[in-house]
N, C-alpha and C positions, 0 to 999 in steps of 0.2 A: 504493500500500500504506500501510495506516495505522500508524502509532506503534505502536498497540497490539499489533498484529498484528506488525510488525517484532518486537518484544522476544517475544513468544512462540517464535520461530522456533529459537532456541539452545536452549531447552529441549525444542522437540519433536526435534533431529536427536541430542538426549542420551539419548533414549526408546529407542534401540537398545541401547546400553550396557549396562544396569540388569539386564537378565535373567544376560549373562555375569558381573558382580560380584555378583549374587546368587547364584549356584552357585559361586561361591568360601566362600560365607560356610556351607559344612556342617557338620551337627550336632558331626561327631567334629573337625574342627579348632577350634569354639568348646570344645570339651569339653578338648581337648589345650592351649589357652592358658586354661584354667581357674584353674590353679596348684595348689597342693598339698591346697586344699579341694575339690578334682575327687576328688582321689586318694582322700580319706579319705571322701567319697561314697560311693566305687565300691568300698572294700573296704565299708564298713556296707550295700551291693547286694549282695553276695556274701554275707556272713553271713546277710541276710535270705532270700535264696535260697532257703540250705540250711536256714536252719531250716522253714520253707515244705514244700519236697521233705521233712523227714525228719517233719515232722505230718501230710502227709496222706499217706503211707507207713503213720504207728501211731494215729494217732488217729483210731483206727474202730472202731465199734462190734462189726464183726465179730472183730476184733484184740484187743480189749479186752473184752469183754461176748459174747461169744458164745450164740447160742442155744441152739444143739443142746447145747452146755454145760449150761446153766440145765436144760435138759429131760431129759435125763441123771444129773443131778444129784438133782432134785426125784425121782424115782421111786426111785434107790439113797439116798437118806437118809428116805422114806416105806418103806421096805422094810429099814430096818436093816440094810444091805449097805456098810457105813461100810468096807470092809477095800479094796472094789470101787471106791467114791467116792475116794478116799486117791488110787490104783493110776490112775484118771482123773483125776487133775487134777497126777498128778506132777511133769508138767513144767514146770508154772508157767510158760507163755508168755504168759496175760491175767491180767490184774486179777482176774478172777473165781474162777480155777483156785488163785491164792493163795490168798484169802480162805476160798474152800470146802474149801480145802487145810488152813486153821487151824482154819474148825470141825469139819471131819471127824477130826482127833486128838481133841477135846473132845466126844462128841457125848451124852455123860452128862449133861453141864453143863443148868442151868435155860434155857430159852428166851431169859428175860429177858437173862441173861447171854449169850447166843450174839448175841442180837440187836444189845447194848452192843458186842460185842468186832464183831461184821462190819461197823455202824457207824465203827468207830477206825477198822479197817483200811480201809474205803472213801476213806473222806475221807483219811486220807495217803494213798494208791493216786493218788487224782487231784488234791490236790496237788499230788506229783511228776511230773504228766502237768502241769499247767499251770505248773509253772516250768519245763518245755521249750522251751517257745514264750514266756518273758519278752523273750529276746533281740526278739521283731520288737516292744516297748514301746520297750526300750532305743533300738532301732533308729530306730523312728518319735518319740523325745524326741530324740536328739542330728541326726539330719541335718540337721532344719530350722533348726537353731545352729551347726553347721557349713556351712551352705548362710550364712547370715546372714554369719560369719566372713569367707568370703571375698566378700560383699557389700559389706563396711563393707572390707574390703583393695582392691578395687578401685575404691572411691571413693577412697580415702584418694591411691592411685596416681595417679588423675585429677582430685585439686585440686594433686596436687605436681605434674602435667603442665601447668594454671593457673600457678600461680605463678612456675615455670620461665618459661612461654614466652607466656603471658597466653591470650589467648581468639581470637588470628590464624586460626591453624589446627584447624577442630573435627575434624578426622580423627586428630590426635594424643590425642584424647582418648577414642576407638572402646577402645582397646586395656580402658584401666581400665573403661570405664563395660558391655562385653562382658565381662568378668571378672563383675563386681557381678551384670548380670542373669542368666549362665549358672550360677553358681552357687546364686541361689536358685531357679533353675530345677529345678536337677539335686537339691538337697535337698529338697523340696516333693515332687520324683515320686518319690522312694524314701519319703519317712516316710510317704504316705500311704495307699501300697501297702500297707507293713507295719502300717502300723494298720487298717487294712482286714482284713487278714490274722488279725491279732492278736486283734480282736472275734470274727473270724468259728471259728477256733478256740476261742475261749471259750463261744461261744455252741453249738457241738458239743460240748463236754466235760459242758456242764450236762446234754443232752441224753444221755449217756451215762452221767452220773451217775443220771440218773434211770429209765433202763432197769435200769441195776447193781443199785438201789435194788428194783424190783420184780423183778428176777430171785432175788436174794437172802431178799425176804420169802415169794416164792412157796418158796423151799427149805423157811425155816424155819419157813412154815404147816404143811410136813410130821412136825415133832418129834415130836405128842403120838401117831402110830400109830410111827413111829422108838421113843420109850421106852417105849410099847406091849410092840413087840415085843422091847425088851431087858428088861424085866419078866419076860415070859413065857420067856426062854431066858437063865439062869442064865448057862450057860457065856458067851453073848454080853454079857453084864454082866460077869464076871470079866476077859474080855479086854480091855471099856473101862478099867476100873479098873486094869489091868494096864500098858495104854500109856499 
């Protein structure tokens, strides 16, 4: 038997070994010697979550913009039935049913005007619909610095594991330099989920802003037979002026 082949020998009957210290080494126990930047990982996972689950719960077009709305709409304010339009959209559950809620009290007003004031109220409407979903920004700017935090923590533990005891035993030094990489692990796969997330609801809200937009111009294409017919019925004109 050659030399060479001799010293291979300790390493191939070590080849059994490796698979059962490999199944020691699972996700949630690196995750559990993380330290306290696991922890603050995993509530900024939970916050993202929910905020997640609670935008695509309302942030739909059908929720917010609805059509049979629009379409409802447009025929009781081309029809001067402003009393009926009010009466349907009383409850103010979308974006929409508010807005046509403001110009159906005003429906005297000039075009121009109706069109200025559904504009305001659009744009705050969604707005308020994308500082919802700010949290998965937030989300997606601190884990990956948080993740970092407990990077440079368990370096810092594994040159004080050097200095202590020098560079004899490199298994004393798994503990910190596991610390370092699970942590930017575990921060990198939550930020960039939620940033994912984050685009991906912005880039629906535009899309919903812009349905909003032509649902609303189709209402207000309807005015000029609307004061049409408040023109032609007195009493209908007195009641606007009245409310």
């Amino acid at each position: 038997m050659s030399r060479s082949f001799r010293s291979l020998v300790p390493c191939i009957l070590c080849l059994p070994a490796l698979p059962v210290r490999a199944q020691d080494l699972t996700i949630a126990s690196q995750l559990a010697n993380g330290g306290t930047g696991i922890v603050v990982t995993g509530l900024l996972s939970v916050l993202a979550l929910a905020v997640v689950f609670e935008r695509l719960a309302n942030l739909r077009a059908a929720r917010l913009a609805p059509q049979d709305l629009a379409d409802d709409a447009r025929g009781l304010w081309q029809a001067g039935r402003f009393a009926e339009l009010r009466e349907r959209v009383a409850d103010g559950r979308s974006v929409l049913a508010r807005i046509l809620g403001e110009l159906a009290g005003r429906p005297g007003l000039p075009q121009p005007v109706l069109a200025a004031r559904a504009a305001e109220m659009a744009s705050l409407e969604l707005r308020l619909q994308q500082q919802k979903a700010y949290a998965l920004n937030v989300v997606a700017t601190i884990a990956p610095i948080v993740g970092l935090l407990g990077t440079v923590i368990g370096m810092i533990e594994s040159f004080h594991v050097i200095a202590a005891s020098g560079m004899g035993d490199p298994t004393q030094l798994a503990g910190g330099i596991s610390k370092a990489l699970v942590n930017t692990a575990a921060g990198l796969s939550v930020a960039l989920p939620a940033l994912a997330a984050h685009h991906i609801f912005r880039h629906r809200l535009v899309g919903i802003g812009i349905l909003l937009e032509r649902q609303l111009n189709a209402v207000l294409d309807a005015a000029p037979a609307a004061t049409a017919s408040l023109r032609a019925d007195p009493a209908a004109t007195e009641a606007v002026h009245a409310h």
